[in-house]
C-alpha positions as a Markdown table, in Angstrom:
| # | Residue | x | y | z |
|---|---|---|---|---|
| 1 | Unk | 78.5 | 152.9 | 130.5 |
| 2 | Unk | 82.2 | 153.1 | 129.8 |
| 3 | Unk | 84.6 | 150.1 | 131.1 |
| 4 | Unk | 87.5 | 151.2 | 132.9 |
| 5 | Unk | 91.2 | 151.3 | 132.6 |
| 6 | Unk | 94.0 | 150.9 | 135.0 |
| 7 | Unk | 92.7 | 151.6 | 138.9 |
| 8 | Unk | 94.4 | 150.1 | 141.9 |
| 9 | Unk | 92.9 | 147.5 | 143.9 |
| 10 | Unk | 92.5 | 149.8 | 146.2 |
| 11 | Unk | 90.3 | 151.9 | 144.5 |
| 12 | Unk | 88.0 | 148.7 | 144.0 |
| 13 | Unk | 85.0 | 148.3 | 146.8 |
| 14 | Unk | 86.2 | 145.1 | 148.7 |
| 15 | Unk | 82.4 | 143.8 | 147.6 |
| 16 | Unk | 83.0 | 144.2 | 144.1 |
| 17 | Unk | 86.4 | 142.0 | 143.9 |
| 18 | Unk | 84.7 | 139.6 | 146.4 |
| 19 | Unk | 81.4 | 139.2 | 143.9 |
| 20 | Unk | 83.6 | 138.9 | 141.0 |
| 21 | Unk | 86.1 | 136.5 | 143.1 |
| 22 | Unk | 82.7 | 134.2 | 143.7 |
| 23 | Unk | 81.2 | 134.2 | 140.6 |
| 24 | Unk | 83.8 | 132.0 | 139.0 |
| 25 | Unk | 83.5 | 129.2 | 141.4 |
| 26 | Unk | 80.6 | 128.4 | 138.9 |
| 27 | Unk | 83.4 | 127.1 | 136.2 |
| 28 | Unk | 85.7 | 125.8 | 138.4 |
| 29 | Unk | 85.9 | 122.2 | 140.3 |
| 30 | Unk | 88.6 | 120.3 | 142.0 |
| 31 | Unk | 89.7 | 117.0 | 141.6 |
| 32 | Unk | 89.6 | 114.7 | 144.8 |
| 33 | Unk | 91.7 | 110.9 | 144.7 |
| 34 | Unk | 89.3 | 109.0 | 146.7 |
| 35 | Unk | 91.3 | 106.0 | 148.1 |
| 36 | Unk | 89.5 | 103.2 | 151.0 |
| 37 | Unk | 91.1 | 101.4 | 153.3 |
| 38 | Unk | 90.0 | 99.2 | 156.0 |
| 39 | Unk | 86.4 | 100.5 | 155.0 |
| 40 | Unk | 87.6 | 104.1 | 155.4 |
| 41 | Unk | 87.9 | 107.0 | 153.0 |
| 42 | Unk | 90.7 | 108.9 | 152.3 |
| 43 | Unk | 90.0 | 112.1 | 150.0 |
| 44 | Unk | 93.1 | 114.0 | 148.5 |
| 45 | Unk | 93.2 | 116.8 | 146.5 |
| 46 | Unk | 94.8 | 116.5 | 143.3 |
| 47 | Unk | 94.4 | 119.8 | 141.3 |
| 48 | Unk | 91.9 | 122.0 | 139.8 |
| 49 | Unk | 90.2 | 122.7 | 136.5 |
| 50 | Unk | 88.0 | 125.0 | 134.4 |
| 51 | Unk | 84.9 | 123.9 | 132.8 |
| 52 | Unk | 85.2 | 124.6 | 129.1 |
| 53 | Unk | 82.8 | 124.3 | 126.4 |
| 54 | Unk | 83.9 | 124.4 | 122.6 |
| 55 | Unk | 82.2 | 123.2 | 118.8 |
| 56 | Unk | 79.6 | 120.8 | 120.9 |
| 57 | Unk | 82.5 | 119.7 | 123.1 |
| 58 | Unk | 82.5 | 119.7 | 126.7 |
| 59 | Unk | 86.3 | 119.5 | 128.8 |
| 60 | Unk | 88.0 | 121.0 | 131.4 |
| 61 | Unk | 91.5 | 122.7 | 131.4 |
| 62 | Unk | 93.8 | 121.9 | 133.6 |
| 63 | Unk | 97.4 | 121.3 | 134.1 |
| 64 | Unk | 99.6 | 118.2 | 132.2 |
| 65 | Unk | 100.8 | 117.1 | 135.6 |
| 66 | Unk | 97.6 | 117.4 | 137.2 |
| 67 | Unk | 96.2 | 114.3 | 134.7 |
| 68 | Unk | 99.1 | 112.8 | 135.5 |
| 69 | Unk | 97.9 | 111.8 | 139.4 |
| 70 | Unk | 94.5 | 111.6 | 138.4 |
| 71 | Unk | 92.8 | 107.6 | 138.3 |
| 72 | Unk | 92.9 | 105.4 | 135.2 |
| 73 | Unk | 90.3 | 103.0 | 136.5 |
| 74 | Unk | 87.6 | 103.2 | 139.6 |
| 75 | Unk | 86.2 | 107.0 | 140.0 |
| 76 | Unk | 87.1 | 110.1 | 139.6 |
| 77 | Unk | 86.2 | 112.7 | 142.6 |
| 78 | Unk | 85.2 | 116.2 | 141.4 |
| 79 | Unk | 84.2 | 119.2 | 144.2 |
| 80 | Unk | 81.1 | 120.7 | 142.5 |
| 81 | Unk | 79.2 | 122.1 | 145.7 |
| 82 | Unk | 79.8 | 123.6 | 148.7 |
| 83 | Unk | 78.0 | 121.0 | 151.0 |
| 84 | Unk | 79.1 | 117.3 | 152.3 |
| 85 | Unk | 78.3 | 115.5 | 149.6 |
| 86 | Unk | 80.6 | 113.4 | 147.6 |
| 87 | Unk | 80.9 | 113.5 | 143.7 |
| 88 | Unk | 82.6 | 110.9 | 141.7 |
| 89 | Unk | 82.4 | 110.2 | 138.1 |
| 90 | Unk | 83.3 | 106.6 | 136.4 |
| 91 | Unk | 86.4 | 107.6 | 134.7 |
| 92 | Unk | 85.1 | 105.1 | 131.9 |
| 93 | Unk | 83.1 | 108.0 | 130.3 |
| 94 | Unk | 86.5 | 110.5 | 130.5 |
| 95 | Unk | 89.1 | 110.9 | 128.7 |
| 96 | Unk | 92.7 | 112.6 | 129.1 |
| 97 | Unk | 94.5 | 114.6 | 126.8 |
| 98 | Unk | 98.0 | 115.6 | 127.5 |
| 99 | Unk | 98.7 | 118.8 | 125.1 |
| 100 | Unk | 101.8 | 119.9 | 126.0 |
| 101 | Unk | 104.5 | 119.2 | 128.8 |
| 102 | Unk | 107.9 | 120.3 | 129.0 |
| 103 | Unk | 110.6 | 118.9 | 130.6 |
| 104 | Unk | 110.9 | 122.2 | 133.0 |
| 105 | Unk | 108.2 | 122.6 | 135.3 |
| 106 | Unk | 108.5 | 126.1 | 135.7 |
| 107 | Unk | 109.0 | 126.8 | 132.2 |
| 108 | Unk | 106.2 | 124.8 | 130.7 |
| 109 | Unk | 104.5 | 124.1 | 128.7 |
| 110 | Unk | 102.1 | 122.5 | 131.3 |
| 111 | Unk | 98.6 | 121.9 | 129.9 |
| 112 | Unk | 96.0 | 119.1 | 129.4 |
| 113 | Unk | 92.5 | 118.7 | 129.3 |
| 114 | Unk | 89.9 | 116.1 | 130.7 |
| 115 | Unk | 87.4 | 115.3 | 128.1 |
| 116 | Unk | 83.7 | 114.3 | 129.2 |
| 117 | Unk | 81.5 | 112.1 | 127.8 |
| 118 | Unk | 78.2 | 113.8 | 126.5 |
| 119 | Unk | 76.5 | 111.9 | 129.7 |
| 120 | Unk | 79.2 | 113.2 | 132.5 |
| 121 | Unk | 79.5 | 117.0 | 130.9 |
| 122 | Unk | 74.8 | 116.6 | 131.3 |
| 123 | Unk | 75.3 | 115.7 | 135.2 |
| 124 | Unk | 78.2 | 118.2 | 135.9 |
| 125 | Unk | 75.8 | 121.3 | 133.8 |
| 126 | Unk | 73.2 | 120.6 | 136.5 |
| 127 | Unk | 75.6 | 121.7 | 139.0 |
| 128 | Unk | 77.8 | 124.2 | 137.6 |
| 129 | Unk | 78.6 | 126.4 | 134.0 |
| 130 | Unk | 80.8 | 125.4 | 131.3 |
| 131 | Unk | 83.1 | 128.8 | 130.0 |
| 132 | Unk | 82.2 | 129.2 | 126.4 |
| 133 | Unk | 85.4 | 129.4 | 124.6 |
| 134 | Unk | 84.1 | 129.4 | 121.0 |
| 135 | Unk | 82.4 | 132.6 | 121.5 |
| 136 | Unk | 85.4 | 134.4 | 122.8 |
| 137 | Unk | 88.0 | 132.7 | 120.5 |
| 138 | Unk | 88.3 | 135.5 | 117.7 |
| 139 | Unk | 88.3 | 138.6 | 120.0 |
| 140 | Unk | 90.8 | 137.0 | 122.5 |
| 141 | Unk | 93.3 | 136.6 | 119.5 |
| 142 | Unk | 92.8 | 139.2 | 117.9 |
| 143 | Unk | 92.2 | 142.0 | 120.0 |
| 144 | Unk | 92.3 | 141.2 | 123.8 |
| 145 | Unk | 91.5 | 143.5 | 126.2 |
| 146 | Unk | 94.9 | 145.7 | 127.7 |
| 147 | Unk | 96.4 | 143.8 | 130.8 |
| 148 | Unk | 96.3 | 146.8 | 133.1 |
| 149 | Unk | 92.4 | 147.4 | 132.7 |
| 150 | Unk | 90.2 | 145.7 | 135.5 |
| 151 | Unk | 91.6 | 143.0 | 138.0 |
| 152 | Unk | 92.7 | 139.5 | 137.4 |
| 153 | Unk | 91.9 | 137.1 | 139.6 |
| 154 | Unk | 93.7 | 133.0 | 139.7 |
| 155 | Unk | 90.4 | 130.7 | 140.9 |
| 156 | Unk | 91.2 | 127.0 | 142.2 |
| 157 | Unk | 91.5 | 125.1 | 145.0 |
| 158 | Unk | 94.3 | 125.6 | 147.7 |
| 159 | Unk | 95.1 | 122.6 | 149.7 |
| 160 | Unk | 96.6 | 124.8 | 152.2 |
| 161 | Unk | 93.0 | 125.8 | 153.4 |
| 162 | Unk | 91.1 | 122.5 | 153.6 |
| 163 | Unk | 89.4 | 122.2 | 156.6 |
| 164 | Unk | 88.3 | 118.5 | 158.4 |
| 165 | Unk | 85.6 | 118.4 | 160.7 |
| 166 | Unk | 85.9 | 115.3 | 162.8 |
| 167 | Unk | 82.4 | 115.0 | 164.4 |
| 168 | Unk | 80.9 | 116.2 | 161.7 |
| 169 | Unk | 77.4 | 113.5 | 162.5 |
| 170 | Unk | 76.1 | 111.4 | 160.6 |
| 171 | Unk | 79.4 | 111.2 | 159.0 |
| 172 | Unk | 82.8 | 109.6 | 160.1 |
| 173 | Unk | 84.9 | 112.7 | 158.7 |
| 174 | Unk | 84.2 | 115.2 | 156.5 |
| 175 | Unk | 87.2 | 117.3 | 154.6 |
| 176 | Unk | 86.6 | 120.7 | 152.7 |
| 177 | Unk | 88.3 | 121.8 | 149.9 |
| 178 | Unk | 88.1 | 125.4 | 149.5 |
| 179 | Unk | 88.0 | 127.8 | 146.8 |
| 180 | Unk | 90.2 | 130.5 | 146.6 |
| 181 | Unk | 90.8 | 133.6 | 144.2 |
| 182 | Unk | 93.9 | 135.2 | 144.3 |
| 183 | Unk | 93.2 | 139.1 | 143.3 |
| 184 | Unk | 95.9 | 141.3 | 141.8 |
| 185 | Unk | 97.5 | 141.6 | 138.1 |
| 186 | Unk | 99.5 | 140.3 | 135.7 |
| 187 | Unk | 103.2 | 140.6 | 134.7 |
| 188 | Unk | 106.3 | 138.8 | 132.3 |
| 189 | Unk | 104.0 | 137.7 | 129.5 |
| 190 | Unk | 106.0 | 136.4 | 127.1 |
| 191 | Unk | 105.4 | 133.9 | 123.8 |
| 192 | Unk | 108.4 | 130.6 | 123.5 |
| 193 | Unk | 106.9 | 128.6 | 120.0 |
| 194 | Unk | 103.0 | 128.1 | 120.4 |
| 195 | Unk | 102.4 | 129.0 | 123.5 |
| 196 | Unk | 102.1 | 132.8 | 125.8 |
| 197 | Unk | 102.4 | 132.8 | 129.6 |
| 198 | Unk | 101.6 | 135.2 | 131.9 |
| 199 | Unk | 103.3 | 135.6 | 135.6 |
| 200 | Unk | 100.3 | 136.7 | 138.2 |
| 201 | Unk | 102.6 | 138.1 | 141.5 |
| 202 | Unk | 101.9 | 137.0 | 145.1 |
| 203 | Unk | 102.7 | 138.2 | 148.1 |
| 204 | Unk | 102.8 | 137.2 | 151.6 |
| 205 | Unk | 103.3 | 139.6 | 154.5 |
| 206 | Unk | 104.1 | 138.5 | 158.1 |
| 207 | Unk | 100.4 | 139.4 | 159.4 |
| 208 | Unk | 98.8 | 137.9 | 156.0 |
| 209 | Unk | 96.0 | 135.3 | 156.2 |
| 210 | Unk | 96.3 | 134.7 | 152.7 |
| 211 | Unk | 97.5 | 131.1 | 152.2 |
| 212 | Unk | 101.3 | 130.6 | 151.6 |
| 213 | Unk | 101.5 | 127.5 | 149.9 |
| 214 | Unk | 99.3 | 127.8 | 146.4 |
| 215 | Unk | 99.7 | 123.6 | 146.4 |
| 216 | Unk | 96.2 | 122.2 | 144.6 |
| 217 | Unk | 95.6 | 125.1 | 142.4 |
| 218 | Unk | 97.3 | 123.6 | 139.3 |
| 219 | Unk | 95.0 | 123.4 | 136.7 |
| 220 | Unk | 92.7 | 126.6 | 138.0 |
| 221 | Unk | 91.7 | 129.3 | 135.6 |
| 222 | Unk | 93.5 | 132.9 | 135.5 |
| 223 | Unk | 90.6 | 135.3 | 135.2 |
| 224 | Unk | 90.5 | 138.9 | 133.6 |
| 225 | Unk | 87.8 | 141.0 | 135.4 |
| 226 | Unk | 86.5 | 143.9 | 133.2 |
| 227 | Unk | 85.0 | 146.6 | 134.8 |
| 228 | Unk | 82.5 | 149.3 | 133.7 |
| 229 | Unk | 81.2 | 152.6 | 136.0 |
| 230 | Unk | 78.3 | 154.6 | 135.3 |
| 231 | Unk | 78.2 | 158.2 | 135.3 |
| 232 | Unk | 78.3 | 158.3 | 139.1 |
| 233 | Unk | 81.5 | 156.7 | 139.2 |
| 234 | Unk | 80.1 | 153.7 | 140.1 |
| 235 | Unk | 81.9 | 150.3 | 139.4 |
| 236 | Unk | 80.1 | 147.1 | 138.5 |
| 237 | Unk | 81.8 | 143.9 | 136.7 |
| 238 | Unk | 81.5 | 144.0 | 132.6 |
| 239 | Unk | 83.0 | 140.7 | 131.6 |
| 240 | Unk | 84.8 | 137.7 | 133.4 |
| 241 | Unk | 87.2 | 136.5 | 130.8 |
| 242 | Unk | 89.1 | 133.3 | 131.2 |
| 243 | Unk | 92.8 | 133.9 | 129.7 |
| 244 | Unk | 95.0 | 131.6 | 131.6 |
| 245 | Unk | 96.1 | 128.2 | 133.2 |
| 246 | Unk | 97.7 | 127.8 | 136.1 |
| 247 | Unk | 100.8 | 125.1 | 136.4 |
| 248 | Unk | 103.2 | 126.2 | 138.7 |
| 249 | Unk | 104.0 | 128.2 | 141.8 |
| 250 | Unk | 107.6 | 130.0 | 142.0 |
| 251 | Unk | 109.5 | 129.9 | 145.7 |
| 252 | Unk | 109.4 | 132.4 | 148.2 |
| 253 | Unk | 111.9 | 135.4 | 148.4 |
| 254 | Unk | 112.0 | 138.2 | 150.4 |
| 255 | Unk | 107.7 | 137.6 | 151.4 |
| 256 | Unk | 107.0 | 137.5 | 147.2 |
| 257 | Unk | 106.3 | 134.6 | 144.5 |
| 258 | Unk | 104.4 | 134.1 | 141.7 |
| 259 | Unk | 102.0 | 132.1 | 139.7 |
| 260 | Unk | 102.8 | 130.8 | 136.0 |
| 261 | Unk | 99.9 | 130.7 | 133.8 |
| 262 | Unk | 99.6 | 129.7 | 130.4 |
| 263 | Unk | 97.9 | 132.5 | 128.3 |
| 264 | Unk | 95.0 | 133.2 | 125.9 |
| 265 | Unk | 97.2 | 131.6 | 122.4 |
| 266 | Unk | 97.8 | 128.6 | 124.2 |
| 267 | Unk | 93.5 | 128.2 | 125.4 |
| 268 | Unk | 92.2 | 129.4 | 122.5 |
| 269 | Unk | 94.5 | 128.3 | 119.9 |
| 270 | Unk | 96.6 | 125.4 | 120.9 |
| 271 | Unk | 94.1 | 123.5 | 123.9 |
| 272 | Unk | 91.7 | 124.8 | 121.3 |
| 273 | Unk | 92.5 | 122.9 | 118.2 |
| 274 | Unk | 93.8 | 120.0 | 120.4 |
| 275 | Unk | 90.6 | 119.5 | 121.9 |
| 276 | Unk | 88.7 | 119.7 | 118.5 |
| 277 | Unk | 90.8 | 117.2 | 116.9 |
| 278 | Unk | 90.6 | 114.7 | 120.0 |
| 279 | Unk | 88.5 | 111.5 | 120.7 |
| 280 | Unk | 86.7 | 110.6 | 123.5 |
């Protein structure tokens, strides 16, 4: 089978992008402030991240200012599955490291980690799939695949869609956070000292249901989607590859904006080498 270059997302099967859109909620969580008052919950979400594994480590990416509203004491709520049940983590056996932040938000850089105890990363693999960065470290920076071939797709949370149910029995309230993945390309890369960015365009026409406001998926992995037909012309997903970070979301003009994304040198060479010289 041969993987293919540029095609519009037109020319895509609306199944295909939404089984490669779905795969990566396995890698992805959100985080969740939990706060009580008066003996009742309030849930919040903060951000999103991308479960990384690297040299025995286990983190997940996520945006500088995203750690910067998470808890220093108490727990830690994480969205790890798609039914009512709450998930928090003692924020004792985590740690946060801030790897670069710059003193433009929409510049950047914009990107931290949140490193898990050997104990926390066991409980969260029982749920979900930690991205392999070690494996794809060398090709990634030496010879990445062409930005025009297959789809890219930005996976987080979008605060814009969570849904409450308020009789939702035997429980009080219950809020959903949803997953979202934005499906398009990639334009502007550019490289400023360490670190690459990519900009991933957005659009919103009058009639679109697509969310608007992008708020909550700070932190959320920029995918690359190879694909691959066979000699029918059929297309099937080759490779899901995770080659940026998602910090910031540019205002609206004329129905357009954007997502900023740190790139493949700054995951796999800067978080990288950050994360392998860290302490939990």
């Amino acid at each position: 089978m041969a993987e293919t270059k540029e095609r519009s997302i037109t020319e895509i099967p609306e199944e295909l992008i939404k089984s490669a859109t779905e795969h990566l909620w396995q890698f992805t969580v959100g985080f969740v402030g939990v706060e009580t008052k008066n003996k009742v919950q309030k849930a919040t979400l903060l951000g999103s991240g991308v479960l990384v594994k690297l040299n025995g480590r286990h983190a997940l990416l996520t945006a500088a200012h995203v750690i910067d509203v998470l808890p220093r004491s108490g727990r830690l709520g994480l969205v790890l599955s798609m039914t009512p049940e709450q998930t928090t983590i003692d924020v004792s056996g985590i740690n946060y490291l801030k790897i670069a932040r710059g003193d433009k938000a929409e510049a950047g850089p914009d990107i931290a980690a949140v490193l898990l105890s050997s104990s926390v990363a066991s409980a969260i693999e029982a749920r979900k799939t930690f991205y392999n960065l070690t494996a794809r470290k060398e090709q990634l920076l030496t010879a990445p695949p062409e930005d025009r071939e297959g789809i890219w797709v930005a996976s987080g949370f979008v605060e814009e869609l969570t849904q409450i149910d308020p009789n939702p029995a035997p429980y009080e309230t219950v809020k959903g956070f949803c997953h979202f993945g934005a499906v398009g390309g990639v334009d502007g890369y550019r490289v400023e000292g360490q670190h690459d960015y990519f900009v991933f365009p957005i659009s919103h026409p009058p009639s679109s249901s697509l969310p608007h406001n992008f708020g909550g998926v700070s932190g959320s992995g920029l995918w690359h989607v190879l694909l691959r037909e066979d000699g029918s012309g059929a297309l099937s997903v080759h490779q899901h590859i995770l080659q940026g970070v998602t910090y910031y979301q540019d205002a609206y003009v004329d129905g357009r904006s954007a997502l900023r994304c740190h790139g493949t040198r700054s995951i796999y060479s800067v978080a990288y080498e950050a994360i392998c010289r860290s302490e939990l």
